[in-house]
BAMAR-468894 format. One record per residue (C-alpha): residue number from 1; residue in one letter; x negated, y, z. Coordinates in steps of 0.5 Angstrom, whole numbers, padded with zeros to 4 digits. Layout:
<sites>
SITE  seq  type   east  north     up
SITE  NUM     A      X      Y      Z
...
</sites>
This chain:
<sites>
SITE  seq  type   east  north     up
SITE    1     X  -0036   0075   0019
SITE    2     X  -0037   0069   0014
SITE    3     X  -0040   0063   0017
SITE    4     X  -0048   0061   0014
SITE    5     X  -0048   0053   0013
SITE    6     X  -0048   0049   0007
SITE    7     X  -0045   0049   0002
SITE    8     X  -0044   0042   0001
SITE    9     X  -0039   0038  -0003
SITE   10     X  -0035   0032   0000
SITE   11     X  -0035   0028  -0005
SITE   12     X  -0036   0020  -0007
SITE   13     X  -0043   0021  -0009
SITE   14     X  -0045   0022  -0001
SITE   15     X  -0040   0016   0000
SITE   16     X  -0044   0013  -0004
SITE   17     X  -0051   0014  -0004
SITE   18     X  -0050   0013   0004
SITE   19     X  -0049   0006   0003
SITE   20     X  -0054   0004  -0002
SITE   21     X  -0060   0008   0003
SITE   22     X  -0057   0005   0010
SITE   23     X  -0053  -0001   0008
SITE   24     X  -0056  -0004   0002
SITE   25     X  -0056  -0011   0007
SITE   26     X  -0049  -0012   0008
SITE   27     X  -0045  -0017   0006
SITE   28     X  -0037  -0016   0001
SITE   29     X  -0035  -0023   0000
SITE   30     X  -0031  -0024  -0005
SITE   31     X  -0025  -0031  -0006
SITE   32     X  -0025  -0034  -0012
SITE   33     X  -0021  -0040  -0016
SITE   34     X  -0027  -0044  -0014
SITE   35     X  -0029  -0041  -0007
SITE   36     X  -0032  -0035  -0004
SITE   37     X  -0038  -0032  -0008
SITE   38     X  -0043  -0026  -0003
SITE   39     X  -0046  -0020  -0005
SITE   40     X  -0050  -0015  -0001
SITE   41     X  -0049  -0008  -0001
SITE   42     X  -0055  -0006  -0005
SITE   43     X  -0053  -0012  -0011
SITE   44     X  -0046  -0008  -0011
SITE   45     X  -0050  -0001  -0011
SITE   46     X  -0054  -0004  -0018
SITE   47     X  -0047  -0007  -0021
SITE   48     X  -0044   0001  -0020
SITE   49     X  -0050   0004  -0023
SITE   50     X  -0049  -0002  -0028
SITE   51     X  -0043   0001  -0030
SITE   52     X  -0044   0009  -0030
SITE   53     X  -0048   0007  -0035
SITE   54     X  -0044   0003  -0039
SITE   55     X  -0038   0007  -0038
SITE   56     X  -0043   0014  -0041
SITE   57     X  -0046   0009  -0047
SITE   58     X  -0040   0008  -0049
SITE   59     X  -0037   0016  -0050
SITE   60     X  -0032   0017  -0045
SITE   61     X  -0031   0024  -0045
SITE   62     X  -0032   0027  -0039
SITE   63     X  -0026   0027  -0036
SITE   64     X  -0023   0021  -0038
SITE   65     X  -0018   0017  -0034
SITE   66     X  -0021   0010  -0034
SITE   67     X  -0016   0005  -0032
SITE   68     X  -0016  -0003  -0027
SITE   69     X  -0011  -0008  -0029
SITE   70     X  -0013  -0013  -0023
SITE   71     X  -0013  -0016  -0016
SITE   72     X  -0018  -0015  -0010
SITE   73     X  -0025  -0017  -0013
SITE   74     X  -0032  -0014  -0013
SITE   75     X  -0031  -0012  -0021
SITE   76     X  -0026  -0007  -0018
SITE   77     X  -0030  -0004  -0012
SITE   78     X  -0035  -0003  -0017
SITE   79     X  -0030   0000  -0021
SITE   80     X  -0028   0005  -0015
SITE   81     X  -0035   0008  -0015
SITE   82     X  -0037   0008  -0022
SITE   83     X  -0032   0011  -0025
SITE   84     X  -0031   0017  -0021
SITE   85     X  -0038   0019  -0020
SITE   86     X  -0039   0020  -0027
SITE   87     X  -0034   0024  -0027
SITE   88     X  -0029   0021  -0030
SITE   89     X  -0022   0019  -0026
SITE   90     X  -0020   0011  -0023
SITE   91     X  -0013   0010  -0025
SITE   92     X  -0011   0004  -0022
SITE   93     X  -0005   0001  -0026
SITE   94     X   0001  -0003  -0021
SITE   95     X   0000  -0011  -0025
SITE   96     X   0007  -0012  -0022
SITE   97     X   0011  -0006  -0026
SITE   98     X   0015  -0007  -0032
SITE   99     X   0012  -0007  -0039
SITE  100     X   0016  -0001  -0040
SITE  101     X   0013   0002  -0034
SITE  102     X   0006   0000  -0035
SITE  103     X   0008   0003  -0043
SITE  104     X   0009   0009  -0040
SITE  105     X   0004   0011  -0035
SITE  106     X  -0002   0008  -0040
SITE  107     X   0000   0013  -0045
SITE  108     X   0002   0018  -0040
SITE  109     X  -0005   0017  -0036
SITE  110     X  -0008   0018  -0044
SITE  111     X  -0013   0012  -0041
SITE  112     X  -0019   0012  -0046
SITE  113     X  -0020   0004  -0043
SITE  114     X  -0019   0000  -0039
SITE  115     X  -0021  -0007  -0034
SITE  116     X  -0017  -0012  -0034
SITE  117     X  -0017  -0019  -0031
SITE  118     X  -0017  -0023  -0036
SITE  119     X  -0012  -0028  -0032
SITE  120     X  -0008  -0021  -0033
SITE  121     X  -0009  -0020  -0040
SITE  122     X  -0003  -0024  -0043
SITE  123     X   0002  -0018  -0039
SITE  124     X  -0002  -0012  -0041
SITE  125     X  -0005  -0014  -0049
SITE  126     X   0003  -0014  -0052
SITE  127     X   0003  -0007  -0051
SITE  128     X  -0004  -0006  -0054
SITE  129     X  -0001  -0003  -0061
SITE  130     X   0003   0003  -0058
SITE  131     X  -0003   0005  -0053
SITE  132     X  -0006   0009  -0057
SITE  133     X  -0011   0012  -0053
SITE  134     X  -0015   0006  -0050
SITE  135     X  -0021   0005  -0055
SITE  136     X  -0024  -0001  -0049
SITE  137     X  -0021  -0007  -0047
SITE  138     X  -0026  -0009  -0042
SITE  139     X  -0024  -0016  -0040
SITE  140     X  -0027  -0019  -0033
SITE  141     X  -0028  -0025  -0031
SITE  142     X  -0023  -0027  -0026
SITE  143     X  -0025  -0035  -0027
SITE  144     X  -0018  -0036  -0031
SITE  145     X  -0019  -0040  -0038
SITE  146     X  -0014  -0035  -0041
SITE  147     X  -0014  -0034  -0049
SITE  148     X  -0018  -0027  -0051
SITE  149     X  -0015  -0024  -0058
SITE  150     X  -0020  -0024  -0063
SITE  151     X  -0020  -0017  -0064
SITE  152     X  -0027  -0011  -0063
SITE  153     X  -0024  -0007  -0058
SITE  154     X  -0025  -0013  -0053
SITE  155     X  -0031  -0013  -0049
SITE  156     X  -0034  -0017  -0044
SITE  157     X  -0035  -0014  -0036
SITE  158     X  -0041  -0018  -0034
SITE  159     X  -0044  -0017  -0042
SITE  160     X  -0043  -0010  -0041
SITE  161     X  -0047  -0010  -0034
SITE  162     X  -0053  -0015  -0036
SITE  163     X  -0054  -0010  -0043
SITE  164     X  -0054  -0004  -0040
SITE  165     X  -0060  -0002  -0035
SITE  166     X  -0058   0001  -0028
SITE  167     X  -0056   0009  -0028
SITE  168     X  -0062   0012  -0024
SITE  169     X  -0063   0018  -0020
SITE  170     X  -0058   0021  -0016
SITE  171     X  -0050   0022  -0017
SITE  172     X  -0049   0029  -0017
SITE  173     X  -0041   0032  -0016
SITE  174     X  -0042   0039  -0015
SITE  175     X  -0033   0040  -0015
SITE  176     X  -0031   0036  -0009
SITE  177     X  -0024   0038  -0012
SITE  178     X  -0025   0035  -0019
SITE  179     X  -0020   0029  -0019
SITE  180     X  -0022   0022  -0017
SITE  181     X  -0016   0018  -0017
SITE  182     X  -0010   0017  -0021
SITE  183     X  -0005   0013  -0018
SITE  184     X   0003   0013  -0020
SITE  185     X   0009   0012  -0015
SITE  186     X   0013   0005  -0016
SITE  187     X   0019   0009  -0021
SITE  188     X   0024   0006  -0017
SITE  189     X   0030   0010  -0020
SITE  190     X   0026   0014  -0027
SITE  191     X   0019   0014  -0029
SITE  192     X   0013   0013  -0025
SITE  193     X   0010   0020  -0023
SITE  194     X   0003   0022  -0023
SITE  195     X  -0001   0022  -0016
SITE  196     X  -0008   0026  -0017
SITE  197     X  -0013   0025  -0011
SITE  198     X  -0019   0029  -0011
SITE  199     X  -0026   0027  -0009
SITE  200     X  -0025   0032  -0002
SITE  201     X  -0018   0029  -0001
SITE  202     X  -0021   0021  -0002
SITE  203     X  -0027   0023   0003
SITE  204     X  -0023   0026   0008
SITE  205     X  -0018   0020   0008
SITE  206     X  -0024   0016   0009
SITE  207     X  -0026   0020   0015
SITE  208     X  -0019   0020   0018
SITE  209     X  -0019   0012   0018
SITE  210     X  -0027   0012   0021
SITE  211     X  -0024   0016   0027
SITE  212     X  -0023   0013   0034
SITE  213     X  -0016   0013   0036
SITE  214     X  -0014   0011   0029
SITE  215     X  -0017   0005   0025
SITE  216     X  -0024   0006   0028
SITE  217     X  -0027   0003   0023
SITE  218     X  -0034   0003   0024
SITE  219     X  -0040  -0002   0021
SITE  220     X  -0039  -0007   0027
SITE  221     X  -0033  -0009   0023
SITE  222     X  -0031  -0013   0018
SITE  223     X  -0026  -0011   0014
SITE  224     X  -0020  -0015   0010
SITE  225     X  -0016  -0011   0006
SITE  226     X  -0010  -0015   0003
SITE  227     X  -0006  -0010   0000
SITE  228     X  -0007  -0009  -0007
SITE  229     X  -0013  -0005  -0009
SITE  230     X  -0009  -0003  -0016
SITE  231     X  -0004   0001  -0011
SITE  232     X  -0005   0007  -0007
SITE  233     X  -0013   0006  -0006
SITE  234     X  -0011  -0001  -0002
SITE  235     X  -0010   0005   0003
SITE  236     X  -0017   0008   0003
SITE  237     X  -0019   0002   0006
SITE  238     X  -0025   0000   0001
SITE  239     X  -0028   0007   0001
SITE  240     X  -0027   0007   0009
SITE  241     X  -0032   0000   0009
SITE  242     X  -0037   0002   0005
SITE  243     X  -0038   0009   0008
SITE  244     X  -0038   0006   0015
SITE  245     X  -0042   0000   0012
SITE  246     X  -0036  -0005   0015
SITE  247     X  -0037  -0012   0010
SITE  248     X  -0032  -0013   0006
SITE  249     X  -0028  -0019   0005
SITE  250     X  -0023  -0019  -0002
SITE  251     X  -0018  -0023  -0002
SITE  252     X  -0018  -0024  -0010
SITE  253     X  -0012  -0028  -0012
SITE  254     X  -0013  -0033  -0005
SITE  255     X  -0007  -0029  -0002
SITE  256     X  -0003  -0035   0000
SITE  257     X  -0002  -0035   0008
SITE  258     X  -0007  -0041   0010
SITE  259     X  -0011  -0038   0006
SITE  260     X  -0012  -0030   0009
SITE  261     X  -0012  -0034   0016
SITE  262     X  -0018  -0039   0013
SITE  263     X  -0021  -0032   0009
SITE  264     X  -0021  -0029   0017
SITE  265     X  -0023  -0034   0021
SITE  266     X  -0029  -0036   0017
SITE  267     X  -0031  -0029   0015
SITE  268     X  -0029  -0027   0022
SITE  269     X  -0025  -0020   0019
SITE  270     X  -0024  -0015   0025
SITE  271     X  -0019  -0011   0021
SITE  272     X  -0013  -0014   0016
SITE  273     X  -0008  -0009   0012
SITE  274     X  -0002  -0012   0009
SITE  275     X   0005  -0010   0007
SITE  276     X   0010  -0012   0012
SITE  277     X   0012  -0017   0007
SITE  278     X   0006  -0021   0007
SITE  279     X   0006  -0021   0016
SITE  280     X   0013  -0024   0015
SITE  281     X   0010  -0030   0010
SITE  282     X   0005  -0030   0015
SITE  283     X   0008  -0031   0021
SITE  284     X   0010  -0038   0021
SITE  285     X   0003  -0041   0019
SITE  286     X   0001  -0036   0026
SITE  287     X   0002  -0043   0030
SITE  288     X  -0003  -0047   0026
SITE  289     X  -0010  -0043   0028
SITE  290     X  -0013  -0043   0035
SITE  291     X  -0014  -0034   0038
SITE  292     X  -0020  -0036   0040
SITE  293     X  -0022  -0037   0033
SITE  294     X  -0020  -0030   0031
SITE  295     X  -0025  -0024   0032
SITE  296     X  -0018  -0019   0030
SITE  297     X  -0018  -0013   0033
SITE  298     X  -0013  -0009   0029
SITE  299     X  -0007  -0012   0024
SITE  300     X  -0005  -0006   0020
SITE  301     X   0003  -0007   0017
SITE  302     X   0006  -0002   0012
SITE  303     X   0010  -0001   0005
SITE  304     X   0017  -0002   0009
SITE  305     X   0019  -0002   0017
SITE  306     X   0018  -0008   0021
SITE  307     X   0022  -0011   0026
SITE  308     X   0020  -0012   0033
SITE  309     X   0021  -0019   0033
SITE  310     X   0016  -0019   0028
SITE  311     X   0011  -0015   0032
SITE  312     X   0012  -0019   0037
SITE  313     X   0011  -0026   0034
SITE  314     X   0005  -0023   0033
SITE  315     X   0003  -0020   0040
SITE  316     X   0005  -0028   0043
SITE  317     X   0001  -0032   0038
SITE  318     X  -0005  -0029   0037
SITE  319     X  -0005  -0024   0042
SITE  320     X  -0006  -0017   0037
SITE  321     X   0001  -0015   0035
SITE  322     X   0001  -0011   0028
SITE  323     X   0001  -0004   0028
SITE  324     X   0005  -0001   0024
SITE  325     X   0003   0005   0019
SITE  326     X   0007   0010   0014
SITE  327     X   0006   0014   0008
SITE  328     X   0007   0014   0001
SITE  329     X   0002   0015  -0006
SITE  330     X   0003   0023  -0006
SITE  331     X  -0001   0022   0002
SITE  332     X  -0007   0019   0000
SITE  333     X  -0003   0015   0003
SITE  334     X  -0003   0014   0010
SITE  335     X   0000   0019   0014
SITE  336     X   0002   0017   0021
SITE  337     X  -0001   0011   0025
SITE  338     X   0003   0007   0030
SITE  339     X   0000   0004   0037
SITE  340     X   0000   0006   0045
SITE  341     X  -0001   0012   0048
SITE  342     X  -0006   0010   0055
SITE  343     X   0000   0013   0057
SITE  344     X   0003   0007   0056
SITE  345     X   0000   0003   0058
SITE  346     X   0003   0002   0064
SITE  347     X   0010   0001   0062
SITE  348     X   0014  -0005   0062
SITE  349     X   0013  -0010   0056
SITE  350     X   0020  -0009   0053
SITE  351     X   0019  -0001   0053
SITE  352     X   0012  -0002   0050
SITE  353     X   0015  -0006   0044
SITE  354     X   0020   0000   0043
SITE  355     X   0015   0005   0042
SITE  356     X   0010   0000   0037
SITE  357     X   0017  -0001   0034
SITE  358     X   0016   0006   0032
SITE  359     X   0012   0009   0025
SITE  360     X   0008   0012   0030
SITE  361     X   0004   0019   0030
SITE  362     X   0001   0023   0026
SITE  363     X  -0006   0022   0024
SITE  364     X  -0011   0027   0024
SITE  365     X  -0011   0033   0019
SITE  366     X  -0004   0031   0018
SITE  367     X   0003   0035   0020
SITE  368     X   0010   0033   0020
SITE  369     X   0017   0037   0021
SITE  370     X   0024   0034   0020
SITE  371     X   0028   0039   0015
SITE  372     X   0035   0037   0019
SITE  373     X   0040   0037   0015
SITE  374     X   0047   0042   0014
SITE  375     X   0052   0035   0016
SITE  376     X   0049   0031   0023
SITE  377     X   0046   0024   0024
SITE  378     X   0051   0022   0029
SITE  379     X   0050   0027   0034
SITE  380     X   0042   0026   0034
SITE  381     X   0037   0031   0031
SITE  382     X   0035   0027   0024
SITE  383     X   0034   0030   0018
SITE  384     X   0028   0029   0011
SITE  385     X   0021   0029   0014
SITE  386     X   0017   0033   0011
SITE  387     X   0009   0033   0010
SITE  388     X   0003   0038   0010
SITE  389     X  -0005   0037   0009
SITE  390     X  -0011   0036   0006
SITE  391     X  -0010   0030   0004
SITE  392     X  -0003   0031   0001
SITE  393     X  -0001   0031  -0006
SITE  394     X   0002   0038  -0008
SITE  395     X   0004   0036  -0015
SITE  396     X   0004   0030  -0020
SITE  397     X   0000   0030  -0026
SITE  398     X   0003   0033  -0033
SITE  399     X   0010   0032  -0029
SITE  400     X   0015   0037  -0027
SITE  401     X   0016   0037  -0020
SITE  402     X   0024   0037  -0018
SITE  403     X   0025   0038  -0012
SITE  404     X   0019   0034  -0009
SITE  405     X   0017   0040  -0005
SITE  406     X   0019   0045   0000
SITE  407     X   0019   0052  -0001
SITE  408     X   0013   0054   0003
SITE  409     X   0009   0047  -0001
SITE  410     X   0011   0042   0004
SITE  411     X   0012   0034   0001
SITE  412     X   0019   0033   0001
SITE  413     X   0019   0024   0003
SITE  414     X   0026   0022   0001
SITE  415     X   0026   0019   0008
SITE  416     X   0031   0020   0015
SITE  417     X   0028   0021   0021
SITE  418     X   0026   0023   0028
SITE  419     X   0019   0026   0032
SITE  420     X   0021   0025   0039
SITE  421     X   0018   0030   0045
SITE  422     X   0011   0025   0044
SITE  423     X   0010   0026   0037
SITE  424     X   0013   0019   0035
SITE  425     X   0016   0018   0029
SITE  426     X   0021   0014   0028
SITE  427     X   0024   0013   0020
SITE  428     X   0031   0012   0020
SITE  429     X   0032   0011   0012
SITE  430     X   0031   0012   0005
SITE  431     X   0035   0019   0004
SITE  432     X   0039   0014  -0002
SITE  433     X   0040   0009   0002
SITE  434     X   0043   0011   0009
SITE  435     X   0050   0009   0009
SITE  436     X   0056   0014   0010
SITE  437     X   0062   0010   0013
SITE  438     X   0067   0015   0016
SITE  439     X   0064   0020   0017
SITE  440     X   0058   0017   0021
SITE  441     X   0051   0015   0018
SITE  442     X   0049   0007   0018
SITE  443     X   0042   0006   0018
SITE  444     X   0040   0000   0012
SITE  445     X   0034  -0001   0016
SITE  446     X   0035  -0002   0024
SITE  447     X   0041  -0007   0021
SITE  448     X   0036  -0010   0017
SITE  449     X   0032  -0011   0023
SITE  450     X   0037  -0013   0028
SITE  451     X   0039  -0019   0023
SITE  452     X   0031  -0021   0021
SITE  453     X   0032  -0022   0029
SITE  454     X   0034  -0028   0028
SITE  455     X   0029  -0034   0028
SITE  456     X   0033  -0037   0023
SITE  457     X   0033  -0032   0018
SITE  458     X   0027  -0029   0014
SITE  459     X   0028  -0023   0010
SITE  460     X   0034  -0018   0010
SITE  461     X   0036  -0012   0007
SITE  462     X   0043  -0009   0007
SITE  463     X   0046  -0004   0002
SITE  464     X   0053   0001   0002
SITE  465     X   0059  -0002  -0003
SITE  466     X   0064   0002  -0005
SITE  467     X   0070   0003   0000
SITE  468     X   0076   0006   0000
SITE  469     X   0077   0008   0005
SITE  470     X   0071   0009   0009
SITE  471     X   0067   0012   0003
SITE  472     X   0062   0006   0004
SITE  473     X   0061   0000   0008
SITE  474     X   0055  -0005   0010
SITE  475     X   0053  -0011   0005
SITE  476     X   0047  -0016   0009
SITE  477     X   0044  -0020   0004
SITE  478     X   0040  -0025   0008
SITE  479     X   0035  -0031   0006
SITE  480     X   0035  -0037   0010
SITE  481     X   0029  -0039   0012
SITE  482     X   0026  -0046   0009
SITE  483     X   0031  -0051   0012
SITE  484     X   0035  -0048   0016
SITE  485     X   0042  -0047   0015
SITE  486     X   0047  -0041   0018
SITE  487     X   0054  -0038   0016
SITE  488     X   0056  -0031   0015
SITE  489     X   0060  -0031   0022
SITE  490     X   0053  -0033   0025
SITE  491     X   0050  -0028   0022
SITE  492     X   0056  -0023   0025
SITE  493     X   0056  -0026   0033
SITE  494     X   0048  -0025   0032
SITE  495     X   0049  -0018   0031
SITE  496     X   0055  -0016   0036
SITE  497     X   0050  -0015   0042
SITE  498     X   0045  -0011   0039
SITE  499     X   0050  -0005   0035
SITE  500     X   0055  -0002   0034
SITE  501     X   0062  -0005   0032
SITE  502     X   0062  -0001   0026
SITE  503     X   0056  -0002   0023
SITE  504     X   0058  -0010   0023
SITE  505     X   0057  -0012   0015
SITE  506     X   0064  -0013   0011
SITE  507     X   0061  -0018   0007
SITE  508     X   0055  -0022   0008
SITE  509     X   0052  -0025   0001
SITE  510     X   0047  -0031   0002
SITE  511     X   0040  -0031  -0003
SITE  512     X   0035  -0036  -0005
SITE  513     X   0031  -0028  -0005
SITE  514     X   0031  -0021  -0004
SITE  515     X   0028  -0018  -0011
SITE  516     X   0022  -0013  -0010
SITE  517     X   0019  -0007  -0012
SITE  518     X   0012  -0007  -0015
SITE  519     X   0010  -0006  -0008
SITE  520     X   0013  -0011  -0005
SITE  521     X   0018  -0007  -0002
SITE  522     X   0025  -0009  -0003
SITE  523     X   0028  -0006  -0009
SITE  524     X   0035  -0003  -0007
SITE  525     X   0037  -0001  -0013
SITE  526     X   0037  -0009  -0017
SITE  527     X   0039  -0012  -0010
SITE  528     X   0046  -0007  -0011
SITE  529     X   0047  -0009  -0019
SITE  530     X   0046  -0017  -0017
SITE  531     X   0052  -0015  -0011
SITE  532     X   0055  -0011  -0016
SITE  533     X   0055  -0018  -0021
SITE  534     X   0058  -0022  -0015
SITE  535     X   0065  -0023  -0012
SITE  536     X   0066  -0021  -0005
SITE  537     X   0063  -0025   0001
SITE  538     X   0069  -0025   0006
SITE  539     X   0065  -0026   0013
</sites>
């Protein structure tokens, strides 16, 4: 028997229609060069009907893929909402990739325009004579006097705006499986690869971080993403804001330490989201501001594992400790939450900063399996995790798949891991970064959290080198916090009680700092030719 509800599609339009009729008053705060400038709800639902409009009169096809080059600001949220509701597809293009990655998924995406800052043209505009669909440069106004080229295809934003009347009347997206975003991995070992987020999977993804005993969002709230809008829809959280009526606070290009704590205390942010490599620059600047001058009541950290002692650091200083998220692009992108259990709330502090070490549990609508392989991780059931839901990709864009799914459909992560009897996941390593030595697996990552321990270190990452031996052994590359000093043998002392003697480093090199991916994670693949440049550092 079939049931008799409407038909109803889960879509942007919805998102989008609730905001301007319920939370025309609230508040998006957007820093700029010259200081922070405010808009309510209903001026940015007007800049949204503004741009459909001119996206229509300017003859995008229907379908086109519509491209951002720029930083957390009120013209990209606009851009978030216009774009798909016309029925067109929001590429966000990662400012931080190479010229020759940033060829690749302009051309690729087929974008027919793009928005880009006009601080962050000169990065995009040398490319403009091998991008052959963009038809538009629409230059937006991020406060920087960066010379335009003269050249017809350039238009102005906020011209743009103030020559076209407002879109008027409902939206209307009648296929909640119509695509709304495109987004592409960060092409750490080939070309990025195409992520097709649907209006229903966006939607979805956005309830998921409404719901209590995740982030929660609600209109009480005020929300700071700092993780890039130009990657993996700033983990959703714009279009969890806007749906929940939480105001927003974009941190532009103010992402500097004391300017995200000043950002929080003015504007009394409940929720902030960053990679764990901004928490880390974070950190130091934690002792300058009071407790009781922060209204934080969550601080989300992802994109890389963090290290206890960081979690704690946090805990002790401010009294919120971070929360740790995992997920990748292809899930939209968060699949698994950190945090306590009430279970929990009664165990010891030490075992209680165990478990919020741990990337946590599966959020809703999400499933996870460990797919253990033939050989055993030293004696423990790890193996790839794998993902399955609503909000997961089952695809790349225009790309051959190669192995990313399982038989039976199911995202394969690249990632080691464990899910223990409570459902917590734990991530042991990047498949191609485990380091087999004897026989026996080192985990790059627990070494690297067991050296960022120490309070003179501030960042870490750990590679295998060749040996003849054992197959592989360990090398620690280390950067020394600002002035301190430390030797290779400390380094080595520090980290006797906390693992095994055969996981010891054979070599500990020494870097002013760690080279990153465009996501801010730390990019393996150029730390090992850097290494590889390198006479050996004997410990």
């Amino acid at each position: 028997m079939r049931a008799q509800m409407q038909d109803r599609p889960l879509a942007l339009d919805h998102v989008f229609h609730r905001a301007e009729q319920l939370f025309g008053g609230r508040r998006i705060v957007v820093a700029g060069r010259s200081g922070d400038q405010t808009m309510t709800v209903g001026q940015w639902a007007d800049r949204v009907r503004r741009l459909a409009a001119a996206l229509d009169g300017l003859g995008l096809t229907s379908d086109a893929r519509v491209g951002t080059f720029g930083v957390n600001h009120g013209p990209h949220l606009e851009a978030y909402f216009a774009i798909p509701l016309t029925g067109r597809v929001l590429h966000t293009i990662n400012i931080r990739l190479s010229a020759t990655h940033l060829r690749f998924i302009v051309n690729h995406a087929a974008d027919e325009a793009l928005l880009v800052d006009r601080g962050l043209l000169a990065a995009l505009w040398p490319l403009a004579r091998d991008l052959n669909s963009v038809r538009f440069w629409i230059v937006v106004d991020d406060g920087s006097d960066a010379p335009l080229p003269d050249d017809p295809r350039l238009l102005d934003y906020e011209a743009l705006l103030a020559a076209t009347a407002p879109r008027s009347g409902r939206f209307d997206i009648a296929d909640e499986d119509l695509a709304c975003g495109l987004c592409y991995t960060s092409g750490t070992t080939g070309n990025p690869r195409g992520v097709l987020y649907s209006h229903r999977s966006t939607v979805l993804h956005a309830l998921m971080l409404m719901t209590a005993g995740n982030l929660g969002i609600s209109e009480r709230d005020v929300v700071m993403p700092i993780v890039p809008m130009f990657h993996a829809d700033a983990w959703g959280l714009p279009y969890a804001a806007i749906f929940a009526g939480a105001p927003l606070v974009l941190p532009g290009t103010r992402t500097a330490p004391a300017d995200l704590l000043d950002l929080a205390i003015r504007h009394r942010v409940t929720v902030a989201a960053a990679a764990t490599t901004v928490w880390q620059m974070v950190a130091p600047y934690l002792d300058t501001v009071s407790p009781s001058d922060l209204s934080l009541r969550l601080l989300l950290s992802g994109g890389s594992a963090s290290n206890p002692a960081l979690f704690e650091k946090f805990r002790h200083a401010i009294g919120v400790p971070l929360t740790h998220s995992w997920g990748m692009t292809e899930i939209s992108p968060m699949a698994v939450l950190g945090g306590l259990r009430p279970e929990d709330d009664s165990a010891p502090e030490d075992a209680k900063a165990l478990i919020r070490a741990k990337q946590g549990r599966p959020v809703p609508l999400v499933e996870l399996r460990v797919a253990v392989p033939e050989a055993g991780a030293g004696g423990t059931a790890q193996g790839e995790i794998e993902v399955a839901g609503p909000f997961v990709s089952g695809g790349y864009f225009g790309q051959d798949s190669g192995g990313a799914f399982s038989a039976d459909g199911w995202l394969r992560t690249g990632d080691l891991g464990s899910i223990d009897e409570d459902g917590y996941l734990q991530i042991t390593d990047r498949l191609k970064d485990i380091i087999k030595s004897g026989g026996e697996w080192i985990s790059s990552v627990q070494l690297e959290n067991a050296i960022m321990a120490h309070p003179d270190v501030a960042e870490a990452a750990v590679v295998g080198r060749a040996d003849e031996k054992w197959g592989e052994r360990p090398v620690a590359a280390v950067v020394i916090r600002t002035g301190r000093s430390m030797t290779a043998s400390a380094i080595i002392e520090h980290l006797r009680p906390l693992v095994a003697k055969w996981w010891l480093p054979d070599e500990v090199v020494f870097l002013d700092a760690l080279p990153k991916t465009g996501t801010g994670k730390f990019s393996k693949v150029a730390l090992r030719e850097i290494l590889a440049a390198a006479p050996p550092a004997l410990r």
